[in-house]
N, C-alpha and C positions, 0 to 999 in steps of 0.2 A: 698232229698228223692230218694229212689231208684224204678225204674218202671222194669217189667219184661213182653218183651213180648214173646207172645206164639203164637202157630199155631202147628195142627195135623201133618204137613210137613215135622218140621224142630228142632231143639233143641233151648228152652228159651234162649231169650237174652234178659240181665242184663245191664241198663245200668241207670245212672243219669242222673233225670229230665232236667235238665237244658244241657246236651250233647245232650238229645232226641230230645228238642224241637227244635233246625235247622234243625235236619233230617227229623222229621214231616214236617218243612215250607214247607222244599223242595219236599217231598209230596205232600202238597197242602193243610195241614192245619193248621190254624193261629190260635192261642191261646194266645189271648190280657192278658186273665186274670190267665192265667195259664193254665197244663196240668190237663184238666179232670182225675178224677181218673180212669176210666177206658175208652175205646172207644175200635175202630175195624176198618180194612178195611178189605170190604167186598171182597171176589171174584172178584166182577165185577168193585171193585174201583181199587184193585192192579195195571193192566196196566198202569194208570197215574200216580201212584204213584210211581210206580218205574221208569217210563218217567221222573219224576221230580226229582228224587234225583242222577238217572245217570246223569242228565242235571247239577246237583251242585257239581259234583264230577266233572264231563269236565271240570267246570268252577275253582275248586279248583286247579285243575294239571297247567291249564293254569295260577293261581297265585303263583306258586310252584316256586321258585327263586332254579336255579343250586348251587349245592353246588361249593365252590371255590376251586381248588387244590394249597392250601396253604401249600410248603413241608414244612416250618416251624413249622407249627402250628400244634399239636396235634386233632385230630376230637373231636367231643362237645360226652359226653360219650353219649350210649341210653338212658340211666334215662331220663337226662337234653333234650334234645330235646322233640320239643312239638308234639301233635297227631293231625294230620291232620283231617281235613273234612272224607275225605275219609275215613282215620282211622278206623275214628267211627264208618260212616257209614256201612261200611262192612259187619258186620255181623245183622244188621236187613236188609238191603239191601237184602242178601245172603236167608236168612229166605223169605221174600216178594217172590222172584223168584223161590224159591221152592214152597211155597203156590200157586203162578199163577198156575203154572205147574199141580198141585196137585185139583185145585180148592176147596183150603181151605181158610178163610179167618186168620187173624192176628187180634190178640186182645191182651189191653194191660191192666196192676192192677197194683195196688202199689206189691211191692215186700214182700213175708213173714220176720218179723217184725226179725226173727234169723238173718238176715244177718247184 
């Protein structure tokens, strides 16, 4: 399922439940049973939350293994390499820190059904 979030701040990010919900944890919220179909942080929640998902992204770079300079070896193409934490995070990250700024909050819905 795809979730879309939004904020007056910044432009909709698109992204897959299941991508979403670490970036949430890292946020600060736990969804045992799944992602609620919609939710929000508020204004005043934004500064932890973005406390917390810069804090998983530090934590991703520091698990980030150097790539090897193997002149034999061909590089793995872009496709085939995988998307990091960080990645993903970036752009609701990027959205949150505009929203603080802005004092708007971030709320999220399933996605319109066209995509």
């Amino acid at each position: 399922m795809l979730v879309v979030f939004k904020s007056k701040a910044a432009a909709n990010v698109l992204m897959f439940v299941e991508h979403a919900m670490p970036i949430l944890r890292a946020a600060g919220r736990s969804y045992p049973d799944g992602l609620p179909e919609r939710g929000v942080f508020t204004a005043e929640q934004l500064p932890s939350a973005i406390k917390g998902i810069e804090h998983a992204v530090g934590q991703d770079r520091e698990n980030e293994q150097s790539p090897h300079e193997d002149e034999d070896r061909e590089p793995d193409h872009p496709i085939s390499q995988a998307v990091s934490f960080k990645q993903r995070a970036f752009p609701l990250l990027d959205m949150m820190r505009e929203a603080n700024k802005s004092g708007d909050p971030v709320l999220w819905e399933p996605a319109d059904r066209s995509w």
